[in-house]
ZAMARGU-4260 file (C-alpha; in steps of 0.2 Angstrom, whole numbers, plus 5000, padded with zeros to 4 digits):
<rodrens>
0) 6308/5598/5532 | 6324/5598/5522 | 6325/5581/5510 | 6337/5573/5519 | 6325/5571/5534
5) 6312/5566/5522 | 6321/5553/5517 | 6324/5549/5536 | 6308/5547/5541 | 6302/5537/5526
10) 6315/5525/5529 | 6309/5525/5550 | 6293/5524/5542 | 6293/5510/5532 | 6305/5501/5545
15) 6291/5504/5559 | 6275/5496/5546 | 6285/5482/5543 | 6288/5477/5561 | 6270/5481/5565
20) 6272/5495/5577 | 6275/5514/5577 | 6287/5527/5584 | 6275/5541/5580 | 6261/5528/5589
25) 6263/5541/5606 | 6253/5554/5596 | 6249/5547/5578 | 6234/5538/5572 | 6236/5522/5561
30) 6225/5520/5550 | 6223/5506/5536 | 6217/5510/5517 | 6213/5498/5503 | 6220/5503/5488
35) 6231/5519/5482 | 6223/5535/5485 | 6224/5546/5470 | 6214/5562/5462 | 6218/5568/5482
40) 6212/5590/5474 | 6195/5584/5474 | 6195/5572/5460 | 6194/5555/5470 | 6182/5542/5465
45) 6186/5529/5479 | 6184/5526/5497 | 6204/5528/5500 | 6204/5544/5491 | 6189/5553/5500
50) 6196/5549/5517 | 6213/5555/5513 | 6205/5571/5504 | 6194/5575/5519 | 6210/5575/5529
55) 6219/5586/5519 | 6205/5599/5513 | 6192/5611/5522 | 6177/5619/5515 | 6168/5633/5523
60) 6157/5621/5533 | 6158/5603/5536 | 6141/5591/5538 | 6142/5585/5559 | 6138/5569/5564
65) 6121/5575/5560 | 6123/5582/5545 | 6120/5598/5551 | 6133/5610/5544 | 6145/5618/5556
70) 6157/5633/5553 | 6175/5628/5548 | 6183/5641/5537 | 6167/5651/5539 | 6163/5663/5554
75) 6148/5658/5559 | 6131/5650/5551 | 6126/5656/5534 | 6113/5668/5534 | 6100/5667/5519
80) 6091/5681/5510 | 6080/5685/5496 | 6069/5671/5499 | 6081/5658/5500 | 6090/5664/5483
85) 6106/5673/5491 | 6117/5666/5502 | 6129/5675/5514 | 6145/5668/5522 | 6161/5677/5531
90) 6176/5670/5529 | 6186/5669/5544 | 6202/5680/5545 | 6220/5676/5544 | 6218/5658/5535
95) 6230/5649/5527 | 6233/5636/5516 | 6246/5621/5521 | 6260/5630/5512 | 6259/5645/5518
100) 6249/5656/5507 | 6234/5665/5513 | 6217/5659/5509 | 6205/5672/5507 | 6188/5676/5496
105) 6197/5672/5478 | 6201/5655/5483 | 6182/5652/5486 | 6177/5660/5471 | 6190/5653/5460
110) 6185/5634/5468 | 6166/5638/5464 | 6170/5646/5448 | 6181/5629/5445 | 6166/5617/5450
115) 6152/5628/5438 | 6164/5627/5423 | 6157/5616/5408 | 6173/5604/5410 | 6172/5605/5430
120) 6185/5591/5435 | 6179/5589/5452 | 6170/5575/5458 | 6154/5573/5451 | 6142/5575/5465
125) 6153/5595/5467 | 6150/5597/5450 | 6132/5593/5446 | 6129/5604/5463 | 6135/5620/5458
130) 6132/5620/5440 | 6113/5616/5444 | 6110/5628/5456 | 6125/5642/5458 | 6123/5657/5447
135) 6137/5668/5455 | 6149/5670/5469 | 6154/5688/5475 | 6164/5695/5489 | 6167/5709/5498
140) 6180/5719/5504 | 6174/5713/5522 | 6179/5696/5520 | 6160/5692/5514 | 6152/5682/5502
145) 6136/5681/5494 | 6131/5667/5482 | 6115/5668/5472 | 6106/5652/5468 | 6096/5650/5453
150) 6080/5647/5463 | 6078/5643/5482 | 6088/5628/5488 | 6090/5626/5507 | 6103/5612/5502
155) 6114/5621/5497 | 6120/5626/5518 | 6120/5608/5519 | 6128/5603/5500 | 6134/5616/5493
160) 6145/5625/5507 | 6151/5611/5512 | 6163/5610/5497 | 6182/5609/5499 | 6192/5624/5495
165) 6206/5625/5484 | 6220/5637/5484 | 6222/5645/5467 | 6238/5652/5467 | 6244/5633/5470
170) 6236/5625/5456 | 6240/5639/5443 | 6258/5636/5451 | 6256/5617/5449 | 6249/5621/5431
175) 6262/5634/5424 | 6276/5618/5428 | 6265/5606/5419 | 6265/5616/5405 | 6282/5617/5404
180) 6286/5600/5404 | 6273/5596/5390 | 6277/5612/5380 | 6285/5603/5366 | 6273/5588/5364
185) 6270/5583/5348 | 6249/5585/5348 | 6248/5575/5331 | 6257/5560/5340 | 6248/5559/5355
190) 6231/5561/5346 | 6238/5547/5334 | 6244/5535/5348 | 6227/5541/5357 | 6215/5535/5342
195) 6226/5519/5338 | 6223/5510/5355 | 6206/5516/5357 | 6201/5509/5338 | 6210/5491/5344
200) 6204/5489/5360 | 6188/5501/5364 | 6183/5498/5346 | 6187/5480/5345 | 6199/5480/5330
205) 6213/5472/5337 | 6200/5457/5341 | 6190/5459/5324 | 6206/5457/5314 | 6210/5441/5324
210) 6222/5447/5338 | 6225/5437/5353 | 6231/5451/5366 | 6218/5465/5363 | 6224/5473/5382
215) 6230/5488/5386 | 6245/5479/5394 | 6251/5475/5376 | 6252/5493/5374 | 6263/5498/5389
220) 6279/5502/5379 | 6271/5513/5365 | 6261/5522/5379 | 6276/5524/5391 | 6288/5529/5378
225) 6273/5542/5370 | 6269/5551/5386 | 6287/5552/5389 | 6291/5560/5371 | 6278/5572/5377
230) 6288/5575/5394 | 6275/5569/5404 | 6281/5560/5421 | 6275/5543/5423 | 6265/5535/5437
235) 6275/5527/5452 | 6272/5506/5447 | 6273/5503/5464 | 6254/5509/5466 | 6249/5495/5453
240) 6253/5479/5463 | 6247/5462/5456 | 6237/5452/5467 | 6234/5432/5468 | 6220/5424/5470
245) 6219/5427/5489 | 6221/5446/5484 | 6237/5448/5492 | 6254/5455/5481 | 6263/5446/5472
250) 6275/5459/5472 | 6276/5461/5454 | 6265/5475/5443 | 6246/5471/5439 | 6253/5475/5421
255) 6233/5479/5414 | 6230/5491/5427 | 6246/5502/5425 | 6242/5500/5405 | 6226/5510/5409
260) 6233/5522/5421 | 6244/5528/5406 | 6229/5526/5394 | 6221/5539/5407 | 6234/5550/5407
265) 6238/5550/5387 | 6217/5555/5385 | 6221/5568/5398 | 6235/5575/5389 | 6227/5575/5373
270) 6213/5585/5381 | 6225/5597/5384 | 6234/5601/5370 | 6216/5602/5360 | 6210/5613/5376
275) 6208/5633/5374 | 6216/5644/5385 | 6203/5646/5398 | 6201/5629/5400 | 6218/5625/5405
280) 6218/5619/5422 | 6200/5609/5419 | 6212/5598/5406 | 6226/5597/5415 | 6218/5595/5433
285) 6221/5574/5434 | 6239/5577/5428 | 6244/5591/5443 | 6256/5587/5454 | 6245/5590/5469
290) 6233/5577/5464 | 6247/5567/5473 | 6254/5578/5485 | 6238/5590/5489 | 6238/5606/5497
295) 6223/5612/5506 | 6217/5620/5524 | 6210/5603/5533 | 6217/5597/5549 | 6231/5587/5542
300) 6244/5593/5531 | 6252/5580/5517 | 6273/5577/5520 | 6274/5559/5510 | 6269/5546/5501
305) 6276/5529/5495 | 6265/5522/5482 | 6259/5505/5486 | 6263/5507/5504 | 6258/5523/5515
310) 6254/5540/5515 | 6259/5550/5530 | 6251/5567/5538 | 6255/5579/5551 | 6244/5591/5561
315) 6241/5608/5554 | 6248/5621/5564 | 6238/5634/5557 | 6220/5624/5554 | 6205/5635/5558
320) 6197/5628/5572 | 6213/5624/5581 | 6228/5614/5578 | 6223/5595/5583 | 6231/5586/5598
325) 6234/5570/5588 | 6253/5575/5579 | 6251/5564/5564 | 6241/5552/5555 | 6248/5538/5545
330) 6239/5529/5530 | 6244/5511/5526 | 6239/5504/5509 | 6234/5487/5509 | 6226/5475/5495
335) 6210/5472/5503 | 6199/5474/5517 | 6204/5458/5527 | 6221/5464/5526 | 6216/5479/5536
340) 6207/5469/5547 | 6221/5457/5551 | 6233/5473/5554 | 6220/5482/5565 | 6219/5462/5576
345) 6239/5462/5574 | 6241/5481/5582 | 6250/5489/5567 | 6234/5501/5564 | 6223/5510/5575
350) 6208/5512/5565 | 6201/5503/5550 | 6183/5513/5542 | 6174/5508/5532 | 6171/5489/5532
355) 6158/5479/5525 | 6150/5463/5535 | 6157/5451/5526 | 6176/5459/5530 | 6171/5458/5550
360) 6160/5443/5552 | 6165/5432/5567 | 6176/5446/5572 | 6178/5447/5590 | 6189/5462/5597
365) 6199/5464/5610 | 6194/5477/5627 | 6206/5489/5620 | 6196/5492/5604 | 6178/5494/5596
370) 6169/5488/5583 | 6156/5500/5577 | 6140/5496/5567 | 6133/5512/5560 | 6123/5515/5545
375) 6133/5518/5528 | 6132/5533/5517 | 6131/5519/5504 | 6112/5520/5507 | 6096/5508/5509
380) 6088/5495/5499 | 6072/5496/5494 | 6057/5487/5488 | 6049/5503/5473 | 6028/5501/5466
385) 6026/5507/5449 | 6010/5518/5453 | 6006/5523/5435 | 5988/5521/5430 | 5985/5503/5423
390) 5999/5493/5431 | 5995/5479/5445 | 5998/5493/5461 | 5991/5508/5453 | 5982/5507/5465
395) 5988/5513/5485 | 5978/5497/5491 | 5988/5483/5483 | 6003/5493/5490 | 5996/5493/5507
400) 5992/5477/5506 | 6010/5468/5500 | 6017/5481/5512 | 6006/5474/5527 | 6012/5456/5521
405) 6031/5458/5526 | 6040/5453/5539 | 6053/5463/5540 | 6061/5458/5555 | 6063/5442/5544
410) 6072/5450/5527 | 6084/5459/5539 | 6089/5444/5547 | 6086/5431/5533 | 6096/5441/5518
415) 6105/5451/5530 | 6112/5439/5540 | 6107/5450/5555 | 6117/5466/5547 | 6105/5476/5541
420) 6101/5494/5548 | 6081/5492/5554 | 6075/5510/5545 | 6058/5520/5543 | 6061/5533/5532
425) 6072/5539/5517 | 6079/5552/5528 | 6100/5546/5536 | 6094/5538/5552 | 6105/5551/5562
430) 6103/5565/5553 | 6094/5580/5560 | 6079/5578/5549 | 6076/5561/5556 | 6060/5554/5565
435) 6062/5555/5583 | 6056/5543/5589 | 6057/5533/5572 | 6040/5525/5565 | 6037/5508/5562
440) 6039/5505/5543 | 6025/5494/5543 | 6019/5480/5555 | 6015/5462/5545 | 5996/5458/5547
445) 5989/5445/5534 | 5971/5444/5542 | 5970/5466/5539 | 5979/5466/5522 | 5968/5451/5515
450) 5955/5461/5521 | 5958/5474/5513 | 5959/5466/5495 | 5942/5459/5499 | 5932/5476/5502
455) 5942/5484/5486 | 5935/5468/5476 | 5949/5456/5474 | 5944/5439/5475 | 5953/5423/5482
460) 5954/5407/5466 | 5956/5392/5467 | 5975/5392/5470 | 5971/5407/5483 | 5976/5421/5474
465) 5965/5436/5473 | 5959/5442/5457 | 5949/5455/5448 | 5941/5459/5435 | 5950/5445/5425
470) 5968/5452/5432 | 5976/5443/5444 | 5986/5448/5458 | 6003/5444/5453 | 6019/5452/5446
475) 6039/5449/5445 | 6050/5458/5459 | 6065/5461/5447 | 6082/5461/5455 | 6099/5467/5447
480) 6108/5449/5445 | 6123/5446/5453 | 6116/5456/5470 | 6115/5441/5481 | 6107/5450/5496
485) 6097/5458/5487 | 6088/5442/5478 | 6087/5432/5495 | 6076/5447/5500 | 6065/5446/5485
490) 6063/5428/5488 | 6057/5430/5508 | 6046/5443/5501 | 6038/5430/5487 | 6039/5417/5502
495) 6030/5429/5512 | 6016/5438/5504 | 6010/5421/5497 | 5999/5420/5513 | 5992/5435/5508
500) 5986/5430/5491 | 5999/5440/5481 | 6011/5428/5469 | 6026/5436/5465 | 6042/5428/5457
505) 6060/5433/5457 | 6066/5439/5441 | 6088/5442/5441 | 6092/5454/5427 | 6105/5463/5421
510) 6104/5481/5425 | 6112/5491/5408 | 6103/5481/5396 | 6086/5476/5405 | 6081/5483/5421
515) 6087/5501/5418 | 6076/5502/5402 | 6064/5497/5411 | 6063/5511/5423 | 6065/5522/5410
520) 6048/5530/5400 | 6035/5520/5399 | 6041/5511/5416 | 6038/5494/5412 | 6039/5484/5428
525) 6030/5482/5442 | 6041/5478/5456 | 6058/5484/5457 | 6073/5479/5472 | 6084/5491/5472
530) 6093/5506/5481 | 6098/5522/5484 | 6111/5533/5493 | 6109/5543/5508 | 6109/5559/5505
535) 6118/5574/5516 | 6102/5584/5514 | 6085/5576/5518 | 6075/5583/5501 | 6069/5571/5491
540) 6065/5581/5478 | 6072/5570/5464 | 6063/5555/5469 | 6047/5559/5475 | 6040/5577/5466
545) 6029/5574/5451 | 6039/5583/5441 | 6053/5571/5441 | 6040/5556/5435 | 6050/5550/5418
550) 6039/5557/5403 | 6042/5555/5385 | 6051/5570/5384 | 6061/5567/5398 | 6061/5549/5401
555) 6076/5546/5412 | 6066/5553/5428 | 6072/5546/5445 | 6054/5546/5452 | 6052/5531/5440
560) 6038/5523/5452 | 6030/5539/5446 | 6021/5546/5462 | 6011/5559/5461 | 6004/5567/5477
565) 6003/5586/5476 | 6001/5587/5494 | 6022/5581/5494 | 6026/5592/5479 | 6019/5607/5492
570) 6029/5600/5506 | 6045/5597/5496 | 6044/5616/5489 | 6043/5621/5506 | 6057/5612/5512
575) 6070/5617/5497 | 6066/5635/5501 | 6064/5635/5520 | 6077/5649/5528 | 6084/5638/5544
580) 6087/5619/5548 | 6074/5620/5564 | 6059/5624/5550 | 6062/5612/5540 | 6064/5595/5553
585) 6042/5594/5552 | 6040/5593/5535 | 6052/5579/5530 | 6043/5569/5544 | 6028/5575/5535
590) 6035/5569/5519 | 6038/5552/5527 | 6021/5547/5536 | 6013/5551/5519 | 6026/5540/5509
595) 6022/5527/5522 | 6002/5529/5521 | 6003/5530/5500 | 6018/5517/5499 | 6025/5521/5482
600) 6041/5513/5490 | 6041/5500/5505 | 6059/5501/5515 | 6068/5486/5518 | 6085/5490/5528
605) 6096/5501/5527 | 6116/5494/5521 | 6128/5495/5537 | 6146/5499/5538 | 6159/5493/5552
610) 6173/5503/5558 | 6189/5496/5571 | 6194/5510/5582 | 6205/5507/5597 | 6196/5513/5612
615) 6213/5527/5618 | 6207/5538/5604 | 6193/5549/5614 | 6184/5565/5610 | 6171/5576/5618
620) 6157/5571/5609 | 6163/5552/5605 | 6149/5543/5613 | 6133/5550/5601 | 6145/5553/5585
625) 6150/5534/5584 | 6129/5531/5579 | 6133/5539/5562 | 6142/5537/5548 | 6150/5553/5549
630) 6159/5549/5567 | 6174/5554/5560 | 6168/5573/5558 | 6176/5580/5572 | 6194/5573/5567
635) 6203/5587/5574 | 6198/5586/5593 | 6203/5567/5593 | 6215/5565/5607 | 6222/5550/5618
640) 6212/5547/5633 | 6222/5553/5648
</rodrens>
């Protein structure tokens, strides 16, 4: 598009946003955003950013709405060899990335070889994947590729070829023009500037020698005029806009937030003057070009972007699986969730992901929309026994017995406000690996959990709670502070289980300095409310194998409730080197029906996520995907219903 059309469309853009409907609405889906997306190469830390990024970039498969991995650049399933220790993938021919230039077997091995480097810039979740498990990546001169694992991992189908792939040649490109612009950057300066704010502000000098404006905002001109001495472009103010109280614009700059942004980009700068040769790019990957305008091989190509206020997309031509029927996607960036909302009620946007309860309660949409309510990948809550020998439920019968004493019908509705996701197992409730039909969690029975106490010697007092051997049955549930669901569950539990003889008391901590030395060696706790995120694979490995129990030596072990079942260490070594999906779906319900029998953890509800989608939207396998919280999978075959 030559630039005077850009500059056409962005001002017919902008014209359409602002009176609330679209000339592109025939075949373009609106969608609404909170915040700027930014890091869109695989460097994104935020909602916004991921979405964007899973528009713009493909990998060789893609997880489905069950998290089963489907073909997208590759051709065909993977195919696992040496017992789980190799895998083979072909790469589909003719590819191409959004400008144009081919994408073969050199960009996958140059994105894996990016994501195993010591200084992997990726997100962090790509990173600790491949440098954990990847050894090497090789191709062949028939398109294939094998990759070699350290150890088996049947994951890696569903977590490691799943990563995005990046096209080489274009971020050497984007590199080579950064280095020219920073080529005569004074190193000593930067470094200076660099150590000055950090002492003042990270170090708290400016507030130990008695200043009164120790932010980064006092810092803007020094920072602005330093990284532009050093060539550097600036970031666009316009993706830094202040908000009131209400957290709408004011339409001036949130001074404090564009300070850091420079900060950020003066550290990275730094780090790549002091960087060797080799690590180049890994320096210099937050401060490419493309980490605002991306290139990549998903359905939707990037043609604009007007920081602060939208992002638009059009359908690639060229995308492996077929080019989509929808023309263009535009992205509107609003301040907060309610704002989305109230668009999506208004009829500017078409489709607002990835709400939270609080941004939809009392909602009530019109016939031509929907409102989905599907479990988030944000995870479930949990209620965690510490099982080491010597604390309070050491013992799988006091875990039982608390376990049998919840009503948890009653914390979903009573700290949940109704919202919770009712689960059974660690496992996503829609992915391939879960329970069908799901178990019940457990069932409340005071008269059998009592019951129970009594024949393993526990005693009712005078107050009626059971003791032994001295010890009474009591113990603190600790609960970050400030996690208000959370602590209203702990309370119904304590309310709860006090019919049961067990007296508990809700203890709000603060996580850095008091709950998370806690579940560190020695484990000192006995309760814990907390959670975890799902996972794309069902393995639990790092929370339920011995071997993860935190020791001495290693003391920052996930399996911090320190279970120990060596019937589960057999299963879970089976499952991470099981060749196909199908073999593995038995043993993670396996898994489950023991954690539920042992109760190391007791469930509690799984968070949920709320998504506006108007109703025209339609695709072929619409009706099951909107259960999961991966509907969106399928993007490309998205279509207006006829």
């Amino acid at each position: 598009m030559h630039r005077s059309l850009k500059v056409l469309a962005a001002a017919l853009l902008t014209a359409t946003l602002l009176s609330g409907c679209s000339v592109f609405s025939a075949r373009t889906i609106r969608a609404g955003i909170v915040g700027e997306p930014a890091g869109l190469a695989l460097a994104y830390t935020d909602d916004a950013s991921a979405l964007v990024g899973s528009m713009v970039h493909a990998g060789l498969y893609r997880a489905d709405a069950t998290f089963a991995p489907t073909p997208v650049l590759a051709d065909g399933e993977a195919l696992s060899a040496a017992g789980g220790t190799k895998w083979r993938v072909t790469l589909r021919s003719g590819l191409t990335f959004h400008d144009g230039s081919p994408l073969t077997t050199d960009d996958v091995k140059f994105t894996y070889e990016l994501a195993a480097s010591t200084r992997c810039p990726l997100v962090s979740d790509i990173c600790a994947v491949v440098a954990n498990h990847l050894v090497s990546v090789e191709s062949g001169a028939d398109g294939a590729l094998t990759f070699t694992l350290k150890s088996p991992w049947a994951p890696w189908q569903t977590r490691g070829l799943t990563i995005p792939i990046l096209p080489k040649a274009t971020l050497t490109a984007s590199l080579t023009r950064l280095q020219e612009k920073v080529a005569s950057a004074d190193r000593n300066a930067v470094s200076l500037t660099r150590e000055n704010i950090a002492a003042d502000i990270d170090g708290g000098g400016c507030a130990a020698s008695g200043g009164t404006n120790c932010t980064y905002a006092s810092r803007v001109t020094e920072l602005e005029r330093t990284l532009a001495d050093a060539g550097l472009d600036l970031p666009d103010p316009r993706g830094f806009p202040q908000l009131n109280s209400a957290g709408e614009p004011t339409g001036n700059r949130d001074d404090e937030q564009y300070a850091r942004a420079l900060y950020a980009r003066l550290t990275a700068l730094e780090g790549l003057l002091l960087a060797p040769t080799e690590s180049q790019l890994a320096a210099a990957f937050p401060l490419l070009d493309v980490q605002s305008s991306p290139v990549g091989a998903g359905p939707y190509e990037f043609v604009e972007r007007v920081p602060g206020s939208y992002l638009q997309l059009a359908a690639f031509k060229e995308f492996a699986l077929g080019q989509p029927p929808m023309s263009s996607m535009n992205l509107t960036v609003f301040s907060s969730a309610s704002a989305v909302v109230k668009a999506f009620q208004g009829g500017s946007i078409d489709w607002a992901p990835d709400l939270r309860a609080a941004d939809v309660a009392g909602l009530s949409v019109n016939g031509d929309a929907t409102l989905l309510h599907v479990a988030s990948l944000r995870g479930y809550n949990y209620l965690a026994f510490n099982t080491r020998e010597g604390r309070l439920f050491a013992s799988s019968v006091t875990r039982r017995a608390l376990a049998s004493c919840v009503d948890l019908p009653a914390i979903i509705t009573g700290a949940t406000d109704e919202t919770g996701i009712k689960i059974s197992s660690t496992v996503a409730p829609t992915s391939w690996a879960a329970e069908n039909p799901a178990a019940a969690e457990t069932t409340r029975d005071v008269a059998g959990a009592r019951a129970a106490l009594i024949a393993d010697g526990w005693e009712a007092g005078e107050d009626g709670v059971f003791t032994r051997a001295g010890t009474r049955l009591e113990a603190d549930i600790i609960v970050r502070e400030g996690q208000v669901t959370r602590t209203r569950a702990a309370q119904l539990i304590v309310d709860q289980v006090a019919e049961c003889g067990i007296a508990l008391t809700v203890a709000e901590l603060p996580f850095t300095t008091d709950i998370a030395p806690r579940l560190r060696y020695p484990n000192d706790f006995d309760l814990y409310l907390g959670a975890w995120q799902w996972s794309l694979d069902p393995d639990d490995s790092d929370i339920f194998s011995s071997s993860a129990c935190p020791t001495e030596e290693a003391p920052a072990g996930k399996n911090f409730v320190c279970w120990s079942s060596s019937r589960v260490d057999q299963l879970l070594a089976q499952g991470v080197s099981a060749g196909s999906i199908s073999s593995r779906t038995s043993i993670y319900t396996t898994i489950q029906s023991l954690r539920r029998s042992e109760r190391p953890y007791l469930l509690l509800w799984g968070e949920p996520s709320y998504v506006l989608l108007r109703n025209r939207f339609t695709w072929a396998t619409r009706e099951a995907d909107v259960q999961s919280p991966l509907y969106a999978w399928s993007i490309h075959t998205w279509d207006l219903q006829k």
